[in-house]
C-alpha positions as a Python dict, from the first residue, in 0.01 Angstrom:
ca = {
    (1, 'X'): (0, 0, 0),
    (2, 'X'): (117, 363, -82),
    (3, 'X'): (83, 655, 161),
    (4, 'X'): (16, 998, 113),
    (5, 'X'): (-15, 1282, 308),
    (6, 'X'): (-322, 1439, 293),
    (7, 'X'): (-284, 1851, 361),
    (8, 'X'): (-569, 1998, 420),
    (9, 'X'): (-575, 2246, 766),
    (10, 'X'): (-839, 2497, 916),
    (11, 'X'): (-774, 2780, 1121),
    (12, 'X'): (-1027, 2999, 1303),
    (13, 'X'): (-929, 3325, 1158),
    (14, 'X'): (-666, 3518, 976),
    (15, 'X'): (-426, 3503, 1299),
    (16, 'X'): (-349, 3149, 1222),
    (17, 'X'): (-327, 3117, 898),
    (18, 'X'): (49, 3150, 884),
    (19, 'X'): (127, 2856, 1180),
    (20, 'X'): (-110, 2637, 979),
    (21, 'X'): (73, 2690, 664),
    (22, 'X'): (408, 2640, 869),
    (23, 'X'): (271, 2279, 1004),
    (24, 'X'): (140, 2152, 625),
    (25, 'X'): (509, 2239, 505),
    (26, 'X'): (636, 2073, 823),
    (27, 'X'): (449, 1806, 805),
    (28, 'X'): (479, 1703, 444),
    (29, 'X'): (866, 1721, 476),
    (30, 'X'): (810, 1468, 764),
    (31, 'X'): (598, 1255, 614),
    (32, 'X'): (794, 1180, 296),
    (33, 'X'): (1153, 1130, 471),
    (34, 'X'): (974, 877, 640),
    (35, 'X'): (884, 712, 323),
    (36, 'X'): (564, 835, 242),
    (37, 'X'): (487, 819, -149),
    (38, 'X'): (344, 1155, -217),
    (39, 'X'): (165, 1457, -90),
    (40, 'X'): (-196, 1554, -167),
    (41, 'X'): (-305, 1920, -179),
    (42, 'X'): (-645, 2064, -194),
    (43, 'X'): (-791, 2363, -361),
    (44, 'X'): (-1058, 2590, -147),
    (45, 'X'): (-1046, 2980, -148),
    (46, 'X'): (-1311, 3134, 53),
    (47, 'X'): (-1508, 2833, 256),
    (48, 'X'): (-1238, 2847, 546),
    (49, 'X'): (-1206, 2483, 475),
    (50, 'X'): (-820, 2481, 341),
    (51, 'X'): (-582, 2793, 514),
    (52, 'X'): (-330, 2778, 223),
    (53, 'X'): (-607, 2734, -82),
    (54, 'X'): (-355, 2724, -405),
    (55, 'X'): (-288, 2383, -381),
    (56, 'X'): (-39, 2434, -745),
    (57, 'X'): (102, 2727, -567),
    (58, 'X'): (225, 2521, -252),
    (59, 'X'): (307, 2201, -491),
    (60, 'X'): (547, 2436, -689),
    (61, 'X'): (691, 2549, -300),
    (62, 'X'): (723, 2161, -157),
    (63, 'X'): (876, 2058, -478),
    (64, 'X'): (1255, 2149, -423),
    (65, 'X'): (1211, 2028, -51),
    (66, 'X'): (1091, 1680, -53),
    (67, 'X'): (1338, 1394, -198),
    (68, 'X'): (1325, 1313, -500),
    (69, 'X'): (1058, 1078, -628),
    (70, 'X'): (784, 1227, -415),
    (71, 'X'): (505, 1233, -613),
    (72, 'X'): (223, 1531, -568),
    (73, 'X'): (-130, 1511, -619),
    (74, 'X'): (-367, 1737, -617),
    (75, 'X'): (-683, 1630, -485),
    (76, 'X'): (-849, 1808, -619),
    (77, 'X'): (-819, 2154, -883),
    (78, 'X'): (-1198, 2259, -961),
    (79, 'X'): (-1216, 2362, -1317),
    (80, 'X'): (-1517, 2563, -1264),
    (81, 'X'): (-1364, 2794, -1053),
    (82, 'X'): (-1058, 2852, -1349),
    (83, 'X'): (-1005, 3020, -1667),
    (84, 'X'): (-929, 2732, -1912),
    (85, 'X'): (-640, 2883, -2057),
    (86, 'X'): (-448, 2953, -1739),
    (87, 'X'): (-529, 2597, -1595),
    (88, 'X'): (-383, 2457, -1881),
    (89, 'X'): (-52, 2658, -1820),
    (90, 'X'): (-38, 2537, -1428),
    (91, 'X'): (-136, 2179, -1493),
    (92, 'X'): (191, 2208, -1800),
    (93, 'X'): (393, 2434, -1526),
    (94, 'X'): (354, 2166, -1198),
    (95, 'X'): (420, 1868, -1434),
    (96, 'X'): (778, 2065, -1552),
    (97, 'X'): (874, 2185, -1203),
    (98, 'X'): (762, 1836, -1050),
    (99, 'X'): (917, 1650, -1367),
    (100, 'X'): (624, 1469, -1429),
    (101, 'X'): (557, 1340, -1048),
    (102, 'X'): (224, 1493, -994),
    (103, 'X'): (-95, 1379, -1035),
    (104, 'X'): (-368, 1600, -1151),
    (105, 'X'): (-706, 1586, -1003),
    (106, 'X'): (-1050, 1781, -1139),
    (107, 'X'): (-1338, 1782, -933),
    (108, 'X'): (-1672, 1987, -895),
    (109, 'X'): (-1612, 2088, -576),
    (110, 'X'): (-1897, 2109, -285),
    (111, 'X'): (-1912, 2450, -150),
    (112, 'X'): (-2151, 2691, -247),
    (113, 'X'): (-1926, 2988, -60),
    (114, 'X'): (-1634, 2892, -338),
    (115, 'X'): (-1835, 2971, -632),
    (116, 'X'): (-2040, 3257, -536),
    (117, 'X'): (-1671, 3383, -422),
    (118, 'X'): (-1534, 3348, -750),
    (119, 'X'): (-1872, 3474, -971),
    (120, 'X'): (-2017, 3078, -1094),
    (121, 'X'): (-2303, 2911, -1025),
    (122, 'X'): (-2304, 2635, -793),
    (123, 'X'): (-2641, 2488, -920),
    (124, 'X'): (-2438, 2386, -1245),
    (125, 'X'): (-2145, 2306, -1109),
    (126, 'X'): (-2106, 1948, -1284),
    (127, 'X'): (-2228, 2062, -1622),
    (128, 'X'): (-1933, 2380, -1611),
    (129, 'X'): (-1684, 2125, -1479),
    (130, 'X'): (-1751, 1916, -1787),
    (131, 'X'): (-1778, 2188, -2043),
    (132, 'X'): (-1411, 2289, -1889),
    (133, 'X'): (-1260, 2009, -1931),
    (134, 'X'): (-1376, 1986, -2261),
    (135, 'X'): (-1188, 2277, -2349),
    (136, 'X'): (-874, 2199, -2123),
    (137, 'X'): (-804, 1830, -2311),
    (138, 'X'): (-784, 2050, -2635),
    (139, 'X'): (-599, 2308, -2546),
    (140, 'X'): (-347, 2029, -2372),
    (141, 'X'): (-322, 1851, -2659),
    (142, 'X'): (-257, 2177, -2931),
    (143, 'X'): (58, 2147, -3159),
    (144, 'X'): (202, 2476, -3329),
    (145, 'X'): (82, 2407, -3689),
    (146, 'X'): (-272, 2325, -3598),
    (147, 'X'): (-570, 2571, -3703),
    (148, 'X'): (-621, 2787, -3479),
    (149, 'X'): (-870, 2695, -3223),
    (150, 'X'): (-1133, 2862, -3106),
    (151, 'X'): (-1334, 2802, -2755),
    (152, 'X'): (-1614, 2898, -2513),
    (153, 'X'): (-1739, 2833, -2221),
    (154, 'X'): (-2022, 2917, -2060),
    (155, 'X'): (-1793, 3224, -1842),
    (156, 'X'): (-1503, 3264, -2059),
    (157, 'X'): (-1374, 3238, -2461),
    (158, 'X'): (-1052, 3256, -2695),
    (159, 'X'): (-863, 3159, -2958),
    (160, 'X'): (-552, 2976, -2957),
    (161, 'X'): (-327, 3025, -3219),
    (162, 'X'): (1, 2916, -3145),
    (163, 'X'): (67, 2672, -2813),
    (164, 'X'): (18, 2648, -2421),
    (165, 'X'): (351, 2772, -2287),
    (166, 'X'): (529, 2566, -2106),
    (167, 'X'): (488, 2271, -2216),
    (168, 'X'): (412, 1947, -1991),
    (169, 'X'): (737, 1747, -1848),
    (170, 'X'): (580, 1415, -1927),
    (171, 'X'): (398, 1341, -2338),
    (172, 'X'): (33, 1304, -2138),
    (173, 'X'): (-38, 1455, -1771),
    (174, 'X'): (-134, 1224, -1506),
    (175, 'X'): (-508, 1303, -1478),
    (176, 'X'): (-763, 1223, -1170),
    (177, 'X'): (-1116, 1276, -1147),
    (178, 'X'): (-1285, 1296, -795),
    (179, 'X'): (-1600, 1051, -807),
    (180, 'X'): (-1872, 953, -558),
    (181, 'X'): (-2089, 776, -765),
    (182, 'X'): (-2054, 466, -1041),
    (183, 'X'): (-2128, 675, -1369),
    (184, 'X'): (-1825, 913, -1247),
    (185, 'X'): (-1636, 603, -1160),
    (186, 'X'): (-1705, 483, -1509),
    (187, 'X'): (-1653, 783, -1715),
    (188, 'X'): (-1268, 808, -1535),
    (189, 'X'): (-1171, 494, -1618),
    (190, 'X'): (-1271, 529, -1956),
    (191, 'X'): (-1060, 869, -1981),
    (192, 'X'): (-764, 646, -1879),
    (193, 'X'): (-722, 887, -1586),
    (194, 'X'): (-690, 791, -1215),
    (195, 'X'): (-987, 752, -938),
    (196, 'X'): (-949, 949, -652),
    (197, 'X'): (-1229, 890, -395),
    (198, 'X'): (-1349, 950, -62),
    (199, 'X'): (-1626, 993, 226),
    (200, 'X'): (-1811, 650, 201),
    (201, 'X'): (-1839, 344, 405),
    (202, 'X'): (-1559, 110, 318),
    (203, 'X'): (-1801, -111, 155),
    (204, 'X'): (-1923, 126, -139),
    (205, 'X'): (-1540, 134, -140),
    (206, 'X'): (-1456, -156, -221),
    (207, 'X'): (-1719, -132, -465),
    (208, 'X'): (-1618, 174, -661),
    (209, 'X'): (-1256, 32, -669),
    (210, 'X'): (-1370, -358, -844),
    (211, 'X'): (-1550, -89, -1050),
    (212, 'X'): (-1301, 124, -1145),
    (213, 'X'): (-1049, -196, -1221),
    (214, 'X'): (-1292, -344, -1447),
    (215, 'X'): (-1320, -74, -1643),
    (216, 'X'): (-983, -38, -1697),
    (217, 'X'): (-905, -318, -1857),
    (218, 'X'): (-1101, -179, -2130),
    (219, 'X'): (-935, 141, -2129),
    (220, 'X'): (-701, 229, -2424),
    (221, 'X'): (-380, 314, -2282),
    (222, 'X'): (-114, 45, -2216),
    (223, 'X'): (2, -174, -1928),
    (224, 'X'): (208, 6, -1742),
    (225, 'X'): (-16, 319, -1728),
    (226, 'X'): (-229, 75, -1625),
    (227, 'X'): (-43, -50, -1381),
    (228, 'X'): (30, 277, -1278),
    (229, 'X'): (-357, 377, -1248),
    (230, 'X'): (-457, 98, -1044),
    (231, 'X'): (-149, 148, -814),
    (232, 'X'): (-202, 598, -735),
    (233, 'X'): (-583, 565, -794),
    (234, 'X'): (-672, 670, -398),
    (235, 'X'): (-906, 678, -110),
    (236, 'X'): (-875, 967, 152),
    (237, 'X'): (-963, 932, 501),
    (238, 'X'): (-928, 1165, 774),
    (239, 'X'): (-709, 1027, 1062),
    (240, 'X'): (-759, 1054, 1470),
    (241, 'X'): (-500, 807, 1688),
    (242, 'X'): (-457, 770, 2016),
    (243, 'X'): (-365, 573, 2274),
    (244, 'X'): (-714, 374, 2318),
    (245, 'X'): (-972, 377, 2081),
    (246, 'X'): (-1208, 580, 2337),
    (247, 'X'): (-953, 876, 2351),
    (248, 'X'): (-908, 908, 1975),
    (249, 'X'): (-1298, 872, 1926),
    (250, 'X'): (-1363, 1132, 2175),
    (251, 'X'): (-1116, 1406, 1989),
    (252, 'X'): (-1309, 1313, 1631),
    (253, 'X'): (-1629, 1348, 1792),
    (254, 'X'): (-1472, 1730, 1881),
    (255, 'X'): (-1334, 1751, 1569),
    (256, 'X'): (-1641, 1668, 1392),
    (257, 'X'): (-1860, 1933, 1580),
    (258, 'X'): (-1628, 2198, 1485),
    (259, 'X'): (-1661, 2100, 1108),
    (260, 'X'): (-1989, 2098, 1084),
    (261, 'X'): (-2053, 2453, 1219),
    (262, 'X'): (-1808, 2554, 938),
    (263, 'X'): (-2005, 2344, 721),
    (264, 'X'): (-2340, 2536, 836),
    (265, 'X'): (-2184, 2880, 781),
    (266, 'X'): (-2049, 2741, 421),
    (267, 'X'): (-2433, 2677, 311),
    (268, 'X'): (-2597, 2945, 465),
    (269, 'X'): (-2396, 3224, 288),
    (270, 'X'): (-2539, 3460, 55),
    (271, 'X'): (-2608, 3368, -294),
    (272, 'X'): (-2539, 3610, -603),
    (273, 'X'): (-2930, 3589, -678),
    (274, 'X'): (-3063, 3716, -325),
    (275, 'X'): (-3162, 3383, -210),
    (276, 'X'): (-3088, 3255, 151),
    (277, 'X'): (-2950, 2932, 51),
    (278, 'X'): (-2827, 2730, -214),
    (279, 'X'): (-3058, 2506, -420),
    (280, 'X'): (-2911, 2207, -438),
    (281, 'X'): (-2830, 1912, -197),
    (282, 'X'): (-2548, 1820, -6),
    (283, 'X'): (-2595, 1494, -116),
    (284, 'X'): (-2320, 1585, -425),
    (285, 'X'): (-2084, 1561, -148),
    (286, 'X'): (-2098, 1266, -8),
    (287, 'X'): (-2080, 1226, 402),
    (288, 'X'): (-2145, 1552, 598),
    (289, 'X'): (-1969, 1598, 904),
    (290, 'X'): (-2382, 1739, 1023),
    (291, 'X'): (-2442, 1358, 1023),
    (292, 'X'): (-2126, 1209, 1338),
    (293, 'X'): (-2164, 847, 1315),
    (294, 'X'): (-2183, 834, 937),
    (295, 'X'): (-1909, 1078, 926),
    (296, 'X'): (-1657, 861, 1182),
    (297, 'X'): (-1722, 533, 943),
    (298, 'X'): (-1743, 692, 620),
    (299, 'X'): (-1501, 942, 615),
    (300, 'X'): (-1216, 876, 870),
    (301, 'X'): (-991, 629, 1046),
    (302, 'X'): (-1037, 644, 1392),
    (303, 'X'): (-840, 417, 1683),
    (304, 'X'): (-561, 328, 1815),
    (305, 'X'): (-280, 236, 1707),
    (306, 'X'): (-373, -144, 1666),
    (307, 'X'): (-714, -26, 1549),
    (308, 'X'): (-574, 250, 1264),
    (309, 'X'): (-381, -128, 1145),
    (310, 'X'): (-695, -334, 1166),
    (311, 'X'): (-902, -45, 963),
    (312, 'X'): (-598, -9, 732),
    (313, 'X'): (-589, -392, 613),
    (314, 'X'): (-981, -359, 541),
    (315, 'X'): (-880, -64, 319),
    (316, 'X'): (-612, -304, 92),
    (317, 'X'): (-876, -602, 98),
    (318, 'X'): (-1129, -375, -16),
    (319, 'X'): (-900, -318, -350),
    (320, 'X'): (-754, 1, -238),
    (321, 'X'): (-364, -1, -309),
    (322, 'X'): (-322, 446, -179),
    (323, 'X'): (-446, 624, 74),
    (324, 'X'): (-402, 1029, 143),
    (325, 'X'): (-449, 1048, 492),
    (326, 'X'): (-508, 1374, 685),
    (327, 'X'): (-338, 1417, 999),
    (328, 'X'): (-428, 1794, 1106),
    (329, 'X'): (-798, 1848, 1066),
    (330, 'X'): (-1097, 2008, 1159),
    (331, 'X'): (-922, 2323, 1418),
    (332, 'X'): (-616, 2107, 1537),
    (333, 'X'): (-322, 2251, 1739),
    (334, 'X'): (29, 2200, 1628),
    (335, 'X'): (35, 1979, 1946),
    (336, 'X'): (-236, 1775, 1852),
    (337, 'X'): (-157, 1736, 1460),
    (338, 'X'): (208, 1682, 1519),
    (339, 'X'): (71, 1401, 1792),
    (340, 'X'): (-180, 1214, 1567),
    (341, 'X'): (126, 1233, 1289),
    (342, 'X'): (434, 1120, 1519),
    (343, 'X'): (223, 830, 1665),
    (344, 'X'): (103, 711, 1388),
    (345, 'X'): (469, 725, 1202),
    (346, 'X'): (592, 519, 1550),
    (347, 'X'): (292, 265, 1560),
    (348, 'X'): (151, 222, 1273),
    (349, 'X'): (337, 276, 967),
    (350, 'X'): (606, 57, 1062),
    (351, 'X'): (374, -264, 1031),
    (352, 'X'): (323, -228, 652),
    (353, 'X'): (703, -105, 589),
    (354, 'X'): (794, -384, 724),
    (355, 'X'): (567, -580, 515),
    (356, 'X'): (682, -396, 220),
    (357, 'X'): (1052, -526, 332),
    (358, 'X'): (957, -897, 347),
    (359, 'X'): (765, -893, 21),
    (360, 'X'): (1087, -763, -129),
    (361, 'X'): (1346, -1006, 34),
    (362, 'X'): (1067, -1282, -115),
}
């Protein structure tokens, strides 16, 4: 199994916001001299639900620090909330300055606040995502020579005339579609991109994943992208670990509550049109941290030490061969998120290193 760590830190208010960003860095540096694979980074701007937001931006920072080999991925970039063009230069710039170890995930997003920040529509979210990356896989794929090309999306248009500058480190990026349900499980493995999934019961897991590898086989790309695919396609989980099971559920429980008043204040904000609320469901996202038991089985690993291993072997039988895990979450001190990381790099990820050793002396 690969490991990833998963940054993705809150802070009250603007007085934080710069230890926050000082743990993620911290943190990811930790995590991948350790051995971790990668490190995930999500995108958020306004919904208080990510402190450092420009997940490319930070990417392009960890890059030079991290050994070489660490691979990035960005989980997710919402296309929606981009101009087509410029996305197109990022995804080309973080492949170059990464040299081709980063893997690029779209997504729709869940947070009203984000796109009423940023001027879109939330109630169309999906449909905008699509039309985007319609546009984005063309303008990727322009060679100087070609007619020009002209494109429009429902916010923005152009014309492209000569190329996307710079160009990508690797011949095809390393694509990843977030997807909660089995037609967007489908449609990614049909792309040929990678699965990156999260916030359900490790059952629908298991499911999506068996899923997902079926459809690959009838993918058209070759065996070792395959290979590749099957082996960075990922589940996240949010992690609490402590010394007994009824400490560490006791913090989530804490954790939880403070999520889901940020979640509250997220969908009650005003809308561009006046109204009090958004129109659509929460539903899109998956698990709600408004909902505590569903939210401790569906969306984190929760335990100690000998429990975080138990829950981490039903992740690999359920098909899953990376996980992004989230160490500082939902309002955590430095103390607590630089606990819940060193125990579980003491207790826990030793058992499937060592694992990793044996399989290789076999």
């Amino acid at each position: 199994m690969r490991f990833t760590i998963y940054t993705n830190p809150q802070t009250q208010g603007p007085e934080g916001d710069l230890e926050q960003i000082d743990i993620s860095i911290e943190q990811a540096i930790r995590a991948t001299e350790a051995g971790f694979d990668g490190i995930a980074l999500t995108e958020h701007h306004a919904s208080g639900y990510n402190t450092f937001g420009d997940n490319v931006v930070m990417a392009a920072h960890l890059a030079p620090q991290v050994r070489k080999g660490v691979r990035f991925v960005l989980a997710i970039l919402v296309p929606p909330l981009h101009h087509p063009m410029r996305l197109a230069q990022q995804c080309n710039l973080i492949d170059l300055l990464t040299r081709g170890n980063v893997i690029i995930g779209m997504g729709a997003g869940g947070s009203p606040l984000e796109y009423h920040s940023i001027g879109r529509d939330p109630k169309r979210r999906h449909d905008h995502m699509m039309e985007v990356l319609d546009v984005l896989e063309k303008l990727l794929a322009f060679k100087p020579g070609d007619p020009p090309y002209r494109w429009k999306t429902s916010y923005d248009e152009g014309i492209l005339s000569t190329r996307v500058m710079p160009t990508s480190f690797l011949p095809r990026l390393r694509l990843a579609r977030a997807a909660q349900n089995d037609q967007g499980v489908i449609w990614t493995a049909q792309k040929g991109w990678y699965l990156m999934t999260a916030r359900a019961p490790i059952e629908e897991i298991a499911h999506r994943f068996k899923l997902y590898r079926a459809e690959i086989e009838k993918a058209p790309v070759d065996a070792a992208r395959k290979a590749d695919m099957l082996e960075w396609s990922s589940l996240a989980r949010q992690l609490v670990v402590d010394e007994t099971d009824v400490k560490a559920e006791a913090h989530a429980r804490r954790i939880i509550d403070r999520l889901a008043d940020g979640v509250k204040r997220s969908w009650s904000a005003p809308t561009l049109d006046g109204a009090g609320a958004p129109d659509f469901t929460k539903a899109h996202l998956g698990i709600s941290a408004e909902d505590p038991d569903a939210f401790l089985r569906g969306a984190m690993l929760v335990g100690s030490p000998s429990t975080i291993i138990r829950k981490l072997e039903e992740v690999r039988a359920a098909g899953v061969q990376h996980i992004k895990i989230c160490f500082n979450y939902g309002y955590m001190t430095r103390e607590e998120a630089n606990r819940n990381l060193d125990l579980f790099l003491a207790e826990v990820y030793p058992r499937f290193t060592a694992q990793v050793r044996v399989a290789a002396a076999e």
